[in-house]
N, C-alpha and C positions, 0 to 999 in steps of 0.2 A: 848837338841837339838837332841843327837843321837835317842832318843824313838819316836822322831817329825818324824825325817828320816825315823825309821823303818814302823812306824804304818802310814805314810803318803805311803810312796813305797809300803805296803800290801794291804791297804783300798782304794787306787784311781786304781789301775787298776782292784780290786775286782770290783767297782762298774761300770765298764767302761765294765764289763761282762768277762773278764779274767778271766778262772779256776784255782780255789784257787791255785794248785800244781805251777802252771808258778808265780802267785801274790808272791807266798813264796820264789822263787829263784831272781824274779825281787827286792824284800825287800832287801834279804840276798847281793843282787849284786850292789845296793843304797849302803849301808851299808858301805860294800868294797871299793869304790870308794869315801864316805866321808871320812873313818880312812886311806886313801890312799893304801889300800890290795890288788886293785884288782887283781886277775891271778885266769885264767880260766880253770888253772888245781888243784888250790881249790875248786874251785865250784866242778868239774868232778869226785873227791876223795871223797868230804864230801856226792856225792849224790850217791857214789857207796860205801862207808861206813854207811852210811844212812837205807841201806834195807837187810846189811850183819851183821847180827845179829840172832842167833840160839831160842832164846825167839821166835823172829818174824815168826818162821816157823808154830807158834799155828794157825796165822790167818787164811792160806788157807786151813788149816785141819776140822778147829770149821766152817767156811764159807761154804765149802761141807756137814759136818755132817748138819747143819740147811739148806740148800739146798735139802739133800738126806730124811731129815724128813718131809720136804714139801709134797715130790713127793711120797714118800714110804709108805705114809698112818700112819704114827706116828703120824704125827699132828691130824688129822680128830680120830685117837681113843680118843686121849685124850680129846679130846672135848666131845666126845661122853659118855665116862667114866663121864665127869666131871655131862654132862647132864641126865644122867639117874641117877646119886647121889644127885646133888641139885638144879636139873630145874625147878622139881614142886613147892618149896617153893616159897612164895613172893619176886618176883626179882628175879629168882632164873636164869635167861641168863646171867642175871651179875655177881651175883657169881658164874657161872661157866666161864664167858670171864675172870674174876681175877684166880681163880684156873688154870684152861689152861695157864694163862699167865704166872706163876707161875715154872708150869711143864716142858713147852715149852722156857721158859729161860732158866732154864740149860740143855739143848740140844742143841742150839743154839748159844745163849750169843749175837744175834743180831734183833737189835728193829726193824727193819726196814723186816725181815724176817718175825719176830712172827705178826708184825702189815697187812700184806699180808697174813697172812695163819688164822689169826682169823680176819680178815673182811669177807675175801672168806669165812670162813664157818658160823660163828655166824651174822656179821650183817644182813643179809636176814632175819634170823631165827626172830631176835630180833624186827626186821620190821616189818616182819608177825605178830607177838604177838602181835602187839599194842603201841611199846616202841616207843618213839619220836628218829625220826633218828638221830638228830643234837646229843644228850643225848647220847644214845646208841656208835653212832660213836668215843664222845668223850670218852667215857668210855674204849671203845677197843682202841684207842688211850695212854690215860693215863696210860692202863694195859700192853700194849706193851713195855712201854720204863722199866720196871722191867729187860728184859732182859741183859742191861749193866751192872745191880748191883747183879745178881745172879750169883756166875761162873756158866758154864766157861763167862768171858766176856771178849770180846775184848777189848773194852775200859781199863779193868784194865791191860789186854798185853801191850797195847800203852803206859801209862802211866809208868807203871813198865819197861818199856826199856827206853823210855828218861829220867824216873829220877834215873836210877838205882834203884828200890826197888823190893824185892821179892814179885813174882809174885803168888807164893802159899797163902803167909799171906794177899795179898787181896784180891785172891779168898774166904778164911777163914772166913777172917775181913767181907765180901759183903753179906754173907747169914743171919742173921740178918735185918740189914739194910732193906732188901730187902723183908724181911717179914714184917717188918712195912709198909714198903708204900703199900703190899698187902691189908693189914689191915686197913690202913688209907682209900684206895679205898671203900672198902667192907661198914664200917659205910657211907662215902659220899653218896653212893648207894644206901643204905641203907634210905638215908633222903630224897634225890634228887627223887626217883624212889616212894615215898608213895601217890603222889598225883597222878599217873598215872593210868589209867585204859587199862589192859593188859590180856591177856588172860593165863591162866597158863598149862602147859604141865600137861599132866596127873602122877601119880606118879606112877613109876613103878615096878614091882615085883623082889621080892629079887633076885630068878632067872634070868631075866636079868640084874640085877644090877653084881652077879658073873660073869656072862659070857662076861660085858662090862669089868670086872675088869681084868680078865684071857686075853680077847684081846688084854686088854695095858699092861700088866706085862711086857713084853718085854721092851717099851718105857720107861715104869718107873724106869724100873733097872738101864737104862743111867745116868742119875745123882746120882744115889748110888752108881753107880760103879767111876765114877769121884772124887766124896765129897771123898769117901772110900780111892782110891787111892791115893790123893792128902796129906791126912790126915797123912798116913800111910808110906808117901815116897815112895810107890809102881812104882812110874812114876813124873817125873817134866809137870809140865803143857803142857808143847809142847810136849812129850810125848801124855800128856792127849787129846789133838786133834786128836793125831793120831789113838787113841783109838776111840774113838768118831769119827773120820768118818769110819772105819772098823768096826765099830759095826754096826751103823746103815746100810752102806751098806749091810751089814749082814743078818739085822734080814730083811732089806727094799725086799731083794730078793730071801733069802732063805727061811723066816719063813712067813710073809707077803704074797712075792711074787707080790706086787704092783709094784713094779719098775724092767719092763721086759731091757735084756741085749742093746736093741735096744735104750733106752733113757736114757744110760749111758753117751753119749757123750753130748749130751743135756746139762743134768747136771754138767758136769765134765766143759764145756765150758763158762756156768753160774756161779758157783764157780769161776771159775779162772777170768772171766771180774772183779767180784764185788771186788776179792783181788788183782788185779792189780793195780783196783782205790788205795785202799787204803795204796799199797805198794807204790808206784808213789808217793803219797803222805807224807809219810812216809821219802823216800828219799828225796826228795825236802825239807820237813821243819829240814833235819839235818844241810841246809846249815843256814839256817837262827839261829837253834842253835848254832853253830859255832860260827856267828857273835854277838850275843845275848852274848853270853859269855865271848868274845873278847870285844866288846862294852862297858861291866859289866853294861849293861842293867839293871839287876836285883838290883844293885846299888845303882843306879837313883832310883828306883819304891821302892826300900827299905828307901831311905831316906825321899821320899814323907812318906811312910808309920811309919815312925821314930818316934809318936808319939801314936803308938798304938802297938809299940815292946813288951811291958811290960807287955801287957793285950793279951792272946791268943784268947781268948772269943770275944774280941774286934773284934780283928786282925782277924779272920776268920771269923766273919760277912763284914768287909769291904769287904774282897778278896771272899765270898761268894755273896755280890750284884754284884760285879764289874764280876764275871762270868755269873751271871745270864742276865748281860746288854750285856754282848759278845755273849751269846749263845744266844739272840734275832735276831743277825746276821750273826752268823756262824755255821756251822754244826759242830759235836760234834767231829771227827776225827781231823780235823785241828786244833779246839780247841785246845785238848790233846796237840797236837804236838808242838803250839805255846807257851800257854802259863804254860806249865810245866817246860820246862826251864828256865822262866822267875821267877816263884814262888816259884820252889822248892829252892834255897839260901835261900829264906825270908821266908820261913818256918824251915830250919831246923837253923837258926839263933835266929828265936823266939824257939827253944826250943820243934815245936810240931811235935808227930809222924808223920813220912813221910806216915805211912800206912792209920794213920786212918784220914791224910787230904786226900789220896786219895781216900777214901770211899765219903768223902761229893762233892772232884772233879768231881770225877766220875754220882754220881747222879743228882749234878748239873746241869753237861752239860746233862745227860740223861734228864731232865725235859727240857731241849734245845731244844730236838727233838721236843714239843711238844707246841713250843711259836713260835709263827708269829713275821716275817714274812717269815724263813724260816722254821722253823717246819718241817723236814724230815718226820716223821711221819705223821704228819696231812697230807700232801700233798701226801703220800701212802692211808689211811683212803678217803680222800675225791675222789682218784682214782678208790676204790674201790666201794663207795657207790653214788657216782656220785652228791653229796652234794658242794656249795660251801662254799670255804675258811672259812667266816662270821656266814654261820652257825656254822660250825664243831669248830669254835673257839668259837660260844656263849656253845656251847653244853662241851666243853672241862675246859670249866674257873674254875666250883665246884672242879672238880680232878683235876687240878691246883694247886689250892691255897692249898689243901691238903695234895698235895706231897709238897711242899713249905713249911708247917709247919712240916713236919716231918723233913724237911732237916736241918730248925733253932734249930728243938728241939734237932737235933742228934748235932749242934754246941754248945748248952747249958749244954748238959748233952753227954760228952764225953764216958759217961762209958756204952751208948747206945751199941755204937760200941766197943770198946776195951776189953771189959769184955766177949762179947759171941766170941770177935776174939783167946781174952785168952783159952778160954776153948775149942773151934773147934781146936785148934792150941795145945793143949795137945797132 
């Protein structure tokens, strides 16, 4: 009865058009007033305890850095780097919209950033060439949402603060992972794109190829100086944001010089809306954790789950479809928020690493962004290329299904993930 209450109070005013952040205290305040709790200076505590948390201070740092690489011309080298390396070969826009994506994930760590800054530069390009928009689209689509699973990522801050887990070992644990699904792309691409007929960029001289390379050195050193840092203990992750937008602002205005003093505020004002959303949010689903807890919500959905305690292999394929049917409906932040305190009991109950379920958490709902009907992503992508919805899902389904098989395969064979976490974590 009490999971009826909850998930009835979240889902009926979501669907009545209520912004997730009110849907989650409207649950949390059902809730309360079923186990007889109500008082309105819990609410007021839990959602001012909610967003006072020092981990959390990553998000508006990594949110500007990926803001300030937008604007500051780091993004557009790297493209460009990627394209004078491997644009001439066969396909060769897509394996640079995967390379870029790649690059540009750990700079940012937000999909919905990278998916705006490689449609604005690459899909044109890839349209001109000959490539099938819906195809192309969904490609830069699929290659965007890497950036939750490579640090830095947001997604694994969020998750690492409501379940209490270190936030370094899943930054660690995520660069692996995260090079598979690059890889898993590059083969679909690889199949999908042979029957096309596309015109190919010329190939060009080692000469420019150094001088593309020499122009991004700057941007590339950002994620070597994070991985380095993080590795080494030089700085704790929130630290590492801060670095990360001081750099970039750095290299965006002193070395670059693309981001003149006048379109600082610009920026600084965009950052802070897009982390407000998600601080807001943040606060709001601690009330709903509260009651979640109080409730022993997690209890209930453990004892549904009671015959598949035994088998972890199991047990994480169920709780892997059951996210994949949520993130059809929910954006990947609320996700987190929701049902990580719901799973993390019945997880570390079975016995399995908190780190390395939230490697497949995390990806999971990252492939969230990229499923209708809400599709965060998609619905930036087809913004950008002016495609609709239908298309850009028929065009997205092959890289799909492919990060999907990576996600079961990384559930089947654990030592995917644990083993290069082992060894980054040296």
């Amino acid at each position: 009865m009490t999971v009826t209450i909850f998930l009835g109070a979240l889902l009926g005013p979501m669907a009545l058009g209520v912004p997730i952040a009110f849907a989650l205290i409207i649950s949390g305040v059902a809730l309360m007033m079923y186990l007889g709790l109500f008082d309105a200076q819990i609410v007021a505590q839990n959602v001012l305890n909610g967003a006072d948390s020092f981990p959390l201070m990553a998000v508006p740092f990594f949110m500007l850095a990926g803001e300030v690489m937008n604007v500051g011309g780091l993004s557009r080298r790297i493209v460009n780097l990627a394209m004078v390396m491997v644009g001439h070969i066969r396909g060769g826009l897509g394996f640079v919209a995967i390379f870029a994506a790649c690059v540009m994930a750990s700079l940012s760590g937000s999909a919905v950033a990278d998916a705006a800054a490689l449609g604005a530069l690459l899909l044109p390009m890839m349209m001109k060439s000959g490539h099938d928009p819906a195809r192309a689209g969904g490609l830069l689509a699929s290659a965007s949402i890497i950036a939750p699973i490579i640090p830095p990522s947001i997604g694994f801050i969020l998750y690492g603060v409501v379940g209490g887990v270190s936030i370094t070992k899943l930054f660690l644990a995520g660069i692996f992972p995260g090079l598979l699904i690059a890889a898993s792309l590059c083969i679909t691409w690889l199949l999908v794109s042979r029957k096309e007929q596309f015109q190919l960029p010329p190939r060009q001289s080692a000469a420019v190829r150094w001088k593309a390379f020499v122009e991004s050195i700057w941007a590339l050193l950002l994620p070597l100086i994070i991985i380095v840092g993080l590795k080494f203990g030089v700085f704790t992750p929130t630290e590492a944001g801060v670095v990360a937008a001081v750099y970039s602002l750095f290299v965006s205005m002193v070395i670059y010089r693309e981001l003149p003093p006048s379109k600082l505020f610009e920026v600084f004002v965009s950052a802070a809306k897009i982390t407000a959303v998600v601080m807001f949010l943040v606060a709001c689903a601690a009330v709903s954790a509260w009651l979640i807890t109080v409730a022993d919500v997690p209890g209930e959905l453990a004892g549904l789950l009671e015959p598949l305690m035994d088998n972890q292999t199991l047990l994480l394929f169920a709780i892997m479809v059951l996210v994949v049917a949520v993130g059809t409906a929910m954006d990947m932040t609320p996700t987190i928020l929701i049902m990580t305190p719901v799973l993390m009991p019945i997880v570390k109950q079975a016995g399995i690493d908190p780190v390395y379920f939230g490697v497949l958490f995390i990806i999971n709902n990252a492939i969230g962004l990229i499923t209708p009907p809400v599709g965060t992503v998609l619905n930036v992508i087809c913004g950008v290329s002016k495609l609709r919805m239908e298309q850009l899902m028929k065009g997205v389904m092959p890289f799909l299904i492919a990060e999907l098989i990576v996600l079961f395969l990384l559930v089947l064979f654990p030592q995917l993930v644990t083993v290069p976490a082992a060894w980054f974590g040296r």
